[in-house]
Structure formats: structure tokens, C-alpha cells
N, C-alpha and C positions, 0 to 999 in steps of 0.2 A: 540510570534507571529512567524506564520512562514510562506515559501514563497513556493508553488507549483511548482516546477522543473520537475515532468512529470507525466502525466495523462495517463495510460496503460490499455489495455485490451486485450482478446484474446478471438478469436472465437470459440475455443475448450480446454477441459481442455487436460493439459499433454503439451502444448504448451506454449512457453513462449510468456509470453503479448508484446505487441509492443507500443508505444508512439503514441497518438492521438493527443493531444495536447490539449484535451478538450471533455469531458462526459458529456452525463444526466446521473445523482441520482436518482433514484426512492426510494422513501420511501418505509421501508418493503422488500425489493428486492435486492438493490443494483445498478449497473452498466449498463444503459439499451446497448445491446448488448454483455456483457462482459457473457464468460461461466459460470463463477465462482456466477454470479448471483442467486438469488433465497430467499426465505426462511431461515431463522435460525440466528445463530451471529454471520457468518463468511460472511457477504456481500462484505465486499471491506476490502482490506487490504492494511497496507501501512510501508514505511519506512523511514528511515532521509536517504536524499541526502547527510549528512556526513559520514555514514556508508558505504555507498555506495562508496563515493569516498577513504575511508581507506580503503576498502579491495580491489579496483581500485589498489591506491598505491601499494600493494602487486604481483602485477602485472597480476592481473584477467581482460580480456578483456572483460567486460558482460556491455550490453546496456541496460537503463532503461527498466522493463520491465522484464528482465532474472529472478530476483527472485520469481517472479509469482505475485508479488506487482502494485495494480491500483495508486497509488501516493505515490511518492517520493516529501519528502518538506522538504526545507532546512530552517534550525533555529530551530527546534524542535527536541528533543530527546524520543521518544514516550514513549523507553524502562522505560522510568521515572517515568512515567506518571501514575495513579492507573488506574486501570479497571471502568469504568462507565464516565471517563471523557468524558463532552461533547467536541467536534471539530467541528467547524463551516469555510465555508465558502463562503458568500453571502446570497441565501437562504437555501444553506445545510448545515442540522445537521445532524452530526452522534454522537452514541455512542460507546466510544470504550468499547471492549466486552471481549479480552481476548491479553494476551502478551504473543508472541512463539507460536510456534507448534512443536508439534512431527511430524518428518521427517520416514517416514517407509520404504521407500527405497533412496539411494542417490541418489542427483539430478545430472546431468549434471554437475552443476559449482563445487558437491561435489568430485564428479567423478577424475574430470581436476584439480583441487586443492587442496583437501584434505580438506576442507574446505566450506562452507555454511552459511552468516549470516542472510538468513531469520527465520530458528528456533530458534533462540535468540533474534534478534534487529526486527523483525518484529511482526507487531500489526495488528489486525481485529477490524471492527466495523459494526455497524448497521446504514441503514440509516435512520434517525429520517423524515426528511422531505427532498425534493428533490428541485433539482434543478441542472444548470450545472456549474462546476467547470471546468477550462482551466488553462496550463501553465502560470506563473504569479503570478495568484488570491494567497490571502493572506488565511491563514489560524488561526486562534484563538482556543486558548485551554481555558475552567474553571480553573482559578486558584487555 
């Protein structure tokens, strides 16, 4: 089980998302105001708040949100996780769809540190049924 530590979105792509503190899910969609929304099985993407805070340690200054990531939730390690696992929390489901991505050009934080761990430790999913998720709200994975 894990626990939502930040709920991001942005209103353009190419921009890093910024912390809301709480989203609508849309089923099929994703993120209702988030760019990155739409179509296909990259709806909302997410990563562990302990990732985040070891490449912090390293002394990267990036605010939830910088990795282009809609939730950061702590206690869950995604990278683990197989492809198709369900992720719930309250009345949203998603599924997750695909682990990494291909980075085509470097980002910002790869820029400024040599470095990047959303193409590795970050995860996409689908949203199965919607509903709104807020800083806090717990998170459940299929065992």
C-alpha cells in the first residue's frame, strides 16, 4: 500500500507539472485538465516519492511535478511491479501500461545533472474508472 504525496498536472506539454493537491480521473482519458491527457496508455504517469527523494539527496533541487510525473506516492516501488497491474485508489482504477520511457532529447533536470530518473523509475497507466485522487488518499496495488 501506498500513500499519495503529490497529485501534478500541467497545462501544456513541455512544461513541468506543478502540484494541485488533488485531480479528477477520467476513465479512458486520464487527468481532467492535465496536457498529457487523452487517449492511448500513457494517461497519467507516476513515481515513488522515494526515488524522488534519492535523487533530491544528490543534491537536485526539483519540486514534485519536475519529472513530468501526475503522482508521486510513497511506499510503493512501481519499477517492480509487472505491466498490467491494477492501482486503485477510492473509486480510481488504473492500469498500469508500460515501465520507462525513451527520453529523445534531455530534459531540463538531465541538462543540470547529468542525470534523469523518470526514463527508468517512472511508470504510465490507464485510467480504468475515474474519480478524484488528493494528496493523502492511499493507494493499493494487485498483488
Amino acid at each position: 500500500m501506498g500513500k499519495v504525496a503529490a497529485v501534478c498536472v500541467s497545462r501544456e506539454k513541455g512544461t513541468p507539472k506543478h502540484d494541485t493537491g488533488g485531480a479528477e480521473f477520467v476513465a479512458g482519458y486520464g487527468i481532467k485538465g492535465d496536457a498529457h491527457a487523452g487517449g492511448g496508455h500513457r494517461q497519467v504517469s507516476l513515481i515513488s516519492k522515494e526515488k524522488v527523494d534519492a535523487f533530491r539527496a544528490k543534491g537536485a533541487d526539483v519540486p514534485y511535478g519536475a519529472f513530468g510525473e501526475n503522482l508521486v506516492v510513497a511506499g510503493i516501488d512501481f519499477k517492480k511491479l509487472p505491466v498490467g497491474t491494477i492501482l486503485r485508489s477510492g473509486d480510481v482504477v488504473m492500469e498500469m501500461t508500460q515501465i520507462g520511457k525513451e527520453c529523445r532529447t534531455p530534459c531540463r533536470i538531465f541538462r543540470r545533472m547529468g542525470d534523469c530518473i523518470m526514463p527508468r523509475e517512472g511508470v504510465f497507466a490507464k485510467v480504468i474508472s475515474g474519480g478524484v485522487i488528493k494528496t493523502g488518499d492511499e493507494l493499493i496495488h494487485d498483488e
